[in-house]
N, C-alpha and C positions, 0 to 999 in steps of 0.2 A: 504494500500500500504506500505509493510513492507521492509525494506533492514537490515540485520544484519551486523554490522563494527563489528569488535574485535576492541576495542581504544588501550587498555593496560595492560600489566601484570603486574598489582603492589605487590610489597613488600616492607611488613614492616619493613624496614633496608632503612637508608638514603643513604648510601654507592650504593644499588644498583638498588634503582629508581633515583638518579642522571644519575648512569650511563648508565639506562635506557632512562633520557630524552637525553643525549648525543645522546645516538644512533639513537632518530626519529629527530637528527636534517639535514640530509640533504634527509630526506624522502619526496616525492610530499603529498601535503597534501591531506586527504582525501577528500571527496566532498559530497555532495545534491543535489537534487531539490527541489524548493521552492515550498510548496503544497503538501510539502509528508510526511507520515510517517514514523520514522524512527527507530530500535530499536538499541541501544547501552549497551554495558554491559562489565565490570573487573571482573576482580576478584583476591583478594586480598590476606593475609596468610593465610595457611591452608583451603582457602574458608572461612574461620568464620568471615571474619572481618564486618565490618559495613562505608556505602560510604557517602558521601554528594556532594551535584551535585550543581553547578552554571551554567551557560548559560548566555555568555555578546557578545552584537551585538555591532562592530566596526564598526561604523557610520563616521568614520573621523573626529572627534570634538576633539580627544585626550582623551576622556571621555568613556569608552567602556560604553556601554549601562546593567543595569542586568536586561535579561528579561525571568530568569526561569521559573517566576509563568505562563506566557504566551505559550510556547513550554514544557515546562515539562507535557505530561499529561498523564506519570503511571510512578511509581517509586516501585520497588522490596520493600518487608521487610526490608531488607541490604543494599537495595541500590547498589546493585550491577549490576543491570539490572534498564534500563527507555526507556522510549517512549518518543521521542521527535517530536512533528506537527511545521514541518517549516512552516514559512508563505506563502499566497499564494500573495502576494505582490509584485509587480516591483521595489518598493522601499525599501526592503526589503531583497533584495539580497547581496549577500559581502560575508564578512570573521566576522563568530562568532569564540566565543573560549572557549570552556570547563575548569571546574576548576573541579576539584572530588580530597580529603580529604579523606584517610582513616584512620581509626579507629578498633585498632585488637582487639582480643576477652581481650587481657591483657589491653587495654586500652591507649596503644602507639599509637597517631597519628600523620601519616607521612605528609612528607612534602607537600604542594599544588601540583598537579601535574597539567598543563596545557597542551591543545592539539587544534590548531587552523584547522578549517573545512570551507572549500567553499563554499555557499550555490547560488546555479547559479539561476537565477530569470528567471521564465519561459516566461520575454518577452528578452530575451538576443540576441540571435543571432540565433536561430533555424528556420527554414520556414517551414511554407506547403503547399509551392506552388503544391510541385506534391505528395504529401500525399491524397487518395481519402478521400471525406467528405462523403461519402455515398456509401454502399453497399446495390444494390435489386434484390433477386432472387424471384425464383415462389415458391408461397404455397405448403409444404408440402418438402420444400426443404431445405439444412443447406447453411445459408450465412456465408462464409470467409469472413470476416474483415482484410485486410490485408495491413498494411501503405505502404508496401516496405521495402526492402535490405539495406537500406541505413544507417539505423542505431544498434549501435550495445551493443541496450541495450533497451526492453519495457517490460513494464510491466502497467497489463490490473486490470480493477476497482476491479478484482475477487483474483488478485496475483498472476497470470499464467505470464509467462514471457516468453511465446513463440510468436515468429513473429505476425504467423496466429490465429485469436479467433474463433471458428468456435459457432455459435447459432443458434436456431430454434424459438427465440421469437426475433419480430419486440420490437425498441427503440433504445435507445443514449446510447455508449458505450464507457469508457473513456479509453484511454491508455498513458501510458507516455512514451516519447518517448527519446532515449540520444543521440548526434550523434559521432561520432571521435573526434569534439572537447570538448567534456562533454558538450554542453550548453542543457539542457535539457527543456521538455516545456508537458503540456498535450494539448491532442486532441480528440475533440468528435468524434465521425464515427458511423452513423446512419445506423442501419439492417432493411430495409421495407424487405416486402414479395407483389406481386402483385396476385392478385385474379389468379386461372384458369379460361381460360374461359369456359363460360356459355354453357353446350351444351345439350339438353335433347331430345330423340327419341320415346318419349314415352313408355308406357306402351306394351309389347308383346300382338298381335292382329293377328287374322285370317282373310285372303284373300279367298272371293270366287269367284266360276268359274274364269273369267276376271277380277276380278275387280283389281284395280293396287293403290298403296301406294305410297306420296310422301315423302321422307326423307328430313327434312329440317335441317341442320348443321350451317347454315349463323349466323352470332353474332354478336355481338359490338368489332371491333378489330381483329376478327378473321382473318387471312391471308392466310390462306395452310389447304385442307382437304385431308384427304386419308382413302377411304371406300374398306373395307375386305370382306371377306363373308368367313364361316366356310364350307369345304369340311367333310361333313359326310362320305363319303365313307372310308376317311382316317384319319378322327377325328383332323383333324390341321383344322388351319386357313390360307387362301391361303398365300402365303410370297409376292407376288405382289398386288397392287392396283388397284381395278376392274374398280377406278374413281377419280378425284383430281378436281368432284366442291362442290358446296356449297350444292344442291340437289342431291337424288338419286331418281330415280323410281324404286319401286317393282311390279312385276308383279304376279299376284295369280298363272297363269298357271306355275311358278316353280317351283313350290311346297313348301314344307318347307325348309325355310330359317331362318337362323343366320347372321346376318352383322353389324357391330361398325362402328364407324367413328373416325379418331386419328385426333384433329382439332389443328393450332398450332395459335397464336394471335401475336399482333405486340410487344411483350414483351420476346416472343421466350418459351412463359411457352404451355404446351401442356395438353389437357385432351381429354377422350375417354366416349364413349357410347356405346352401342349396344343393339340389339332390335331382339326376335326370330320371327319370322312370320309363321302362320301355312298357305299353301297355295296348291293348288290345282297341283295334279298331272294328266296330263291328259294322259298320258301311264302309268298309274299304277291303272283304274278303277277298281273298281267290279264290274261284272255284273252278276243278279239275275239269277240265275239257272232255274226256276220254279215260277210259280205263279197260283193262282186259282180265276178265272172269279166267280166262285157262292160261293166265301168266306164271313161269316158274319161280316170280317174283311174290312172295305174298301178299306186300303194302300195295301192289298195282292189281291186284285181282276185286278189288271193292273200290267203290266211288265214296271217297271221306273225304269231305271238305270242312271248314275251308283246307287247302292245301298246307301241309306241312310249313313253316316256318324256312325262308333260303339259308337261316345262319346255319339249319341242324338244330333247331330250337325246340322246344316237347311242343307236340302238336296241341293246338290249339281246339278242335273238337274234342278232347277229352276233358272239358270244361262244360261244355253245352248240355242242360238238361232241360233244357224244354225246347223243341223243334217241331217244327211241323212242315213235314217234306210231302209233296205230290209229285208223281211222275207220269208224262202224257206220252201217248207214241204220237207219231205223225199225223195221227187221222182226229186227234184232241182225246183219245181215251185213257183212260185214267188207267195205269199197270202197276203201279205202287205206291204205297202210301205208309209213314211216319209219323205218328206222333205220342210227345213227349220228350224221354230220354235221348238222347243221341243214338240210331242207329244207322252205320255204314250199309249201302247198299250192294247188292254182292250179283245184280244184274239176273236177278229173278221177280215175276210177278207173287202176287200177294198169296196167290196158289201154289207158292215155290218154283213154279215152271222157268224154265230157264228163257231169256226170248233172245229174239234174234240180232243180228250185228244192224246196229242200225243207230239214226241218231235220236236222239229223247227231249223232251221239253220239261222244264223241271220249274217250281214255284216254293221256294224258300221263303217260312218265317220262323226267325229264334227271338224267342224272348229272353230278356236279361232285364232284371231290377227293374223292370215296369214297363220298360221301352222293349218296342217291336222294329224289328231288320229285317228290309225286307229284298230277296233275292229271286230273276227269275234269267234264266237261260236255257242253253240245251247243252246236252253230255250225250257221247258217242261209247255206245257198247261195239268192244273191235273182239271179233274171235277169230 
């Protein structure tokens, strides 16, 4: 914590560092904070000269005090420049007084020059009643440290001497503070970070036929949900909230789905999730064109739709429990009929009778969870 004073321009000429102390004598005198470091520095004739430093604390005994070996701790080659550490002491505070001796490159040394300095004792008259002790934002976020307007003059453990300190690492951060009356004092002010909260949706998973997915979002602390869902059609993600609880349901018969969760805790700090879901479209089937009853193939000897899944996925008919299949020959007559359960048809009329190679007209309706799908084409029996 460094502050530079200019003390004095000395010259080597008695004539006109007298009349140099003449003129700081109706000047306010400079000042400290006690607990600080301070650099002070002359400079003499030509620069070349060589300085010698005292330092005496006026204790009011009439005896000034010399206590340079104690605050003196750096001194230039020449002595032209030092480092002085005030004390951090309440007792400690007052009026010290500089003495510095030069000495020119010719070996003429001038007269003592004296120069008395404030040193304001950091339990003086400063408060911090409404100075905050503590600043806590959410992780991943930068915490302002900021005492207030009120004084007009800080400076931080680092030597920024702006108001606001802004940091990304949790700890105690020191600033000094000075107010309108100079009484000056340091202050701790703590930067936590509190956790996000906790939210995880799992792993990206596949929905079949019916079956439905719960979203769970609920936490320690959490207080506000709000679930999205990504619109493929248009590549966004909706700008309204589809839900604001703690759980969502998904249902397979949507098909594929994209949906986050933005969760916010009682700390006001916010994190997000999201989860794709591959899920069942039930207006978007395939149905098998063709199949053959005397194939050495098994899965090709019955007409099951919709058709298998391309990834190799579990087929998707072994979810359907209510169907309702008609099958027409060419001339509109009705050769087979389903309903209910899912049944594959193995390219016999309702009399078991096998028929002939030929192509079929067929009228599909599956119900799921209330809603009806509805399918019509034709499949080709090949023998």
């Amino acid at each position: 914590m460094n502050r530079t004073l200019h003390i004095l321009l000395l010259i080597a000429t008695v004539y006109l560092f007298a009349h140099r102390v003449q003129a700081q004598s109706d000047v306010v005198l400079p000042w400290a904070c006690a607990g600080s470091q301070e650099t002070y520095w002359v400079k003499g004739f030509n620069g070349s000269s060589d300085f010698e430093w005292n330092v005496y604390f006026n204790d009011g005994s009439g005896t000034p005090q010399r206590v340079t070996e104690q605050v003196l701790t750096y001194n230039s080659l020449n002595g032209d420049t030092v480092l002085i550490s005030w004390p951090n002491d309440p007792d400690k505070g007052g009026l010290y007084t500089f003495e510095v001796v030069e000495t020119t490159a010719y070996g003429c040394i001038g007269t003592v020059y004296t120069e008395n300095i404030v040193v304001n004792s950091p339990a003086i008259t400063l408060s911090f009643d409404d100075v905050p002790g503590s600043f806590f934002v959410c992780e991943n976020q930068t915490a302002v440290l900021d005492p207030g307007a009120d004084f007009i003059n800080y400076l931080w453990q680092d030597g920024t001497t702006d108001e606001q300190y802004l940091t990304t690492e949790a700890g105690t951060y020191q600033v000094r503070l000075i107010d309108s009356e100079f009484s000056c004092a340091f202050h701790n002010i703590e930067a936590g970070f509190h956790p996000l909260p906790d939210i995880d949706l799992g792993r990206d998973t596949t929905l079949f036929g019916s079956q439905t997915l719960l979203l769970d979002a609920d936490g320690s602390g959490i207080m506000s949900w709000q679930w999205y869902t990504y619109n493929y059609n248009i590549n966004e993600w909706g700008s309204q909230p589809i839900a604001n609880t703690p759980t969502y349901l998904v249902e397979g018969t949507s098909g594929n789905q994209w949906i986050s969760v933005w969760v916010q805790d009682n700390n006001g700090c916010v994190n997000s999730d999201s989860i794709r879901i591959a899920g069942t479209d039930y207006s978007n089937f395939r149905i098998p064109k063709a199949f053959v009853p005397g194939s050495p193939i098994a899965e090709n000897r019955v007409w099951n739709f919709p058709a298998p899944p391309e990834d190799g996925g579990q087929p998707l008919y072994t979810f359907l429990t209510d169907v309702d299949v008609r099958v027409f020959n060419r001339w509109g007559k009705q050769v087979w009929e389903s309903k209910g359960a899912y049944q594959p048809w193995d390219g016999r009329d309702n009399n078991g009778r096998p028929l002939p190679m030929d192509s079929y007209h067929y009228i599909i309706r599956i119900r799921v969870d209330g809603k009806v799908f509805l399918y019509k084409g034709s499949v080709t029996i090949i023998r």
